[in-house]
C-alpha positions in Angstrom: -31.8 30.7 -11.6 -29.9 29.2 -8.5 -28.5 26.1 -10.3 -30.1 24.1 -8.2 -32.4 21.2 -10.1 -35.8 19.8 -9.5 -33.9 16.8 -7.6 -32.3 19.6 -5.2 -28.8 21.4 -4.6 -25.9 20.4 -6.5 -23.2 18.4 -4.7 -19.5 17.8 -6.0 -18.7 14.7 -5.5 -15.6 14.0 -3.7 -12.7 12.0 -4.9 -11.4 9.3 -3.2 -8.1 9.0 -1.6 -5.6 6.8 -3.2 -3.7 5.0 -1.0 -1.0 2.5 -2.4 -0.5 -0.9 -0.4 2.5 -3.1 -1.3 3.3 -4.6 2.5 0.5 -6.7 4.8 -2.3 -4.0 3.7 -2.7 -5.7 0.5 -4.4 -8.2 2.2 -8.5 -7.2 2.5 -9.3 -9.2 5.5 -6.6 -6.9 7.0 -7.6 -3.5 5.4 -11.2 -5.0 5.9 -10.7 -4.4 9.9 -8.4 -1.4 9.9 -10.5 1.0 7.0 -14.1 -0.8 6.6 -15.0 1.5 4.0 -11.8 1.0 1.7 -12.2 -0.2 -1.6 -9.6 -2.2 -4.2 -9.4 -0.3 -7.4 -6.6 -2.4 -9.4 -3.1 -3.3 -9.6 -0.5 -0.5 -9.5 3.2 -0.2 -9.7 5.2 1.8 -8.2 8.4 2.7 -10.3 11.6 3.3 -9.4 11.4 1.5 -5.7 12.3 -1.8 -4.7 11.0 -3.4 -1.1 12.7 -5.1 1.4 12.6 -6.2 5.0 14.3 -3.6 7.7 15.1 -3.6 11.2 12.1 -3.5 12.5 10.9 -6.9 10.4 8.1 -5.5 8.2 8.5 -4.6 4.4 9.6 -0.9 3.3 10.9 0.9 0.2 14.2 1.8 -0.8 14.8 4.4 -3.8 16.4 2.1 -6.5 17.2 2.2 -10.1 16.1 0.4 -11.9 13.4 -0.7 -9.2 9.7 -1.7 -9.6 7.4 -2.3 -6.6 3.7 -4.3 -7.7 1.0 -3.4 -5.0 -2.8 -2.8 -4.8 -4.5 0.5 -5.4 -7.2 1.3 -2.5 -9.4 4.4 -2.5 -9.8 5.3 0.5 -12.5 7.9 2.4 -10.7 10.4 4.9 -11.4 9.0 8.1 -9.8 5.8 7.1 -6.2 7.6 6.1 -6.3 8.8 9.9 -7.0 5.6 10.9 -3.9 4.3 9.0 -1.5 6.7 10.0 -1.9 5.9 13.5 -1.8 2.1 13.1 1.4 2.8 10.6 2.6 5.1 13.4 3.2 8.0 11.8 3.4 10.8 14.1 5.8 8.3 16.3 8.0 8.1 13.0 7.8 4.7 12.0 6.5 5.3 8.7 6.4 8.4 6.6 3.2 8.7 4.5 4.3 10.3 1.4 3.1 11.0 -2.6 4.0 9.1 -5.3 3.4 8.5 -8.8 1.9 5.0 -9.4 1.5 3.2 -13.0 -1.9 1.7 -13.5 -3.3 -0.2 -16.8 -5.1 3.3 -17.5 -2.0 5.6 -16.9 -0.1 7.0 -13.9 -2.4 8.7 -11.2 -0.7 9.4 -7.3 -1.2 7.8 -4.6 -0.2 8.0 -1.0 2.3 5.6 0.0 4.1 4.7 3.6 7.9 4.2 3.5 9.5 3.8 6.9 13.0 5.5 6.4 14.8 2.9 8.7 16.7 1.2 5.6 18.9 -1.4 7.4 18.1 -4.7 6.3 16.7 -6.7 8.9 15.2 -10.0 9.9 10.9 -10.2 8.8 8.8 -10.3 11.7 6.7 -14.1 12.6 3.5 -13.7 10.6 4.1 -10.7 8.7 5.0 -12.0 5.3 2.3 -14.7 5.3 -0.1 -11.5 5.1 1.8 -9.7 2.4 1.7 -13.2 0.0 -2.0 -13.8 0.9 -2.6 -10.2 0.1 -0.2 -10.1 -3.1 -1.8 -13.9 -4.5 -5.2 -12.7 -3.9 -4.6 -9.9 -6.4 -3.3 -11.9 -8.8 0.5 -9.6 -8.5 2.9 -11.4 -11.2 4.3 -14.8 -10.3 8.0 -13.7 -10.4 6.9 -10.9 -7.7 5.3 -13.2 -5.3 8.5 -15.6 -6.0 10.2 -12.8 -4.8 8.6 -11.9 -2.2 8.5 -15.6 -1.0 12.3 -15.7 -1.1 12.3 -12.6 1.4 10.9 -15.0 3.7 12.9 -18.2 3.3 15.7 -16.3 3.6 14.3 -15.2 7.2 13.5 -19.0 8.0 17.1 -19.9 7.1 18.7 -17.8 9.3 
């Protein structure tokens, strides 16, 4: 017997890559042009973290207790995480793609996740929020998060 069937060779299947999204790549009209093949599992959190918006305008995370960052779960094939890193600008240093532990309805799985490590607070870039609320209402991310989120960029409008 060579464990293959009638139908042919056996194939492991291979698992997806989880890649939480809690900045502009929650929205899928964006991640629909950057990773074509990338698909929404669910909501996820990411404990322990709290965003906000650094020198360079877009949205990172800073370690913080207590802390609690709502994003979307993608699964994501391996061509698409190359294509990320280069559009987060990884090997430049903009962003560091890292592992974390994310909560889901189900449990707590991993998931990669990109934090830039510039930490100074800074002003949000023209355009850049409006994708991360699209992205976080079309999920359906709790209210008082989106509030939040929202006041991240009335803040930048009042200054």
């Amino acid at each position: 017997m060579t464990g293959e069937s009638d139908a042919g060779p056996a194939y492991s299947r291979v698992e997806p890559i989880r890649y939480f999204a809690y900045g502009s790549n929650m929205n899928t009209r964006q991640m629909a042009q950057r990773c074509p093949t990338a698909r929404v599992v669910q909501l996820a959190i990411l404990e322990r973290y709290a965003p906000l918006v650094n020198v360079r305008g877009v949205l990172t995370l800073r370690s913080s207790v207590p802390g609690r960052t709502h994003g979307v779960l993608w699964h994501l094939e391996a061509a698409d995480l190359v294509i990320l890193d280069r559009l987060e600008g990884v090997d430049e240093g903009r962003y560091d793609r890292v592992e974390r532990p994310v909560l889901l309805e189900s449990g707590v799985t991993t998931a990669f996740v990109y934090i830039d490590p510039r930490m100074e607070v800074g002003r949000v870039r023209p355009g850049y929020l409006e994708r991360v609320l699209h992205g976080a209402r079309e999920h359906g991310l709790p209210q008082n998060y989106v509030d939040h989120l929202q006041e991240m960029q009335d803040i930048a409008r009042d200054e």
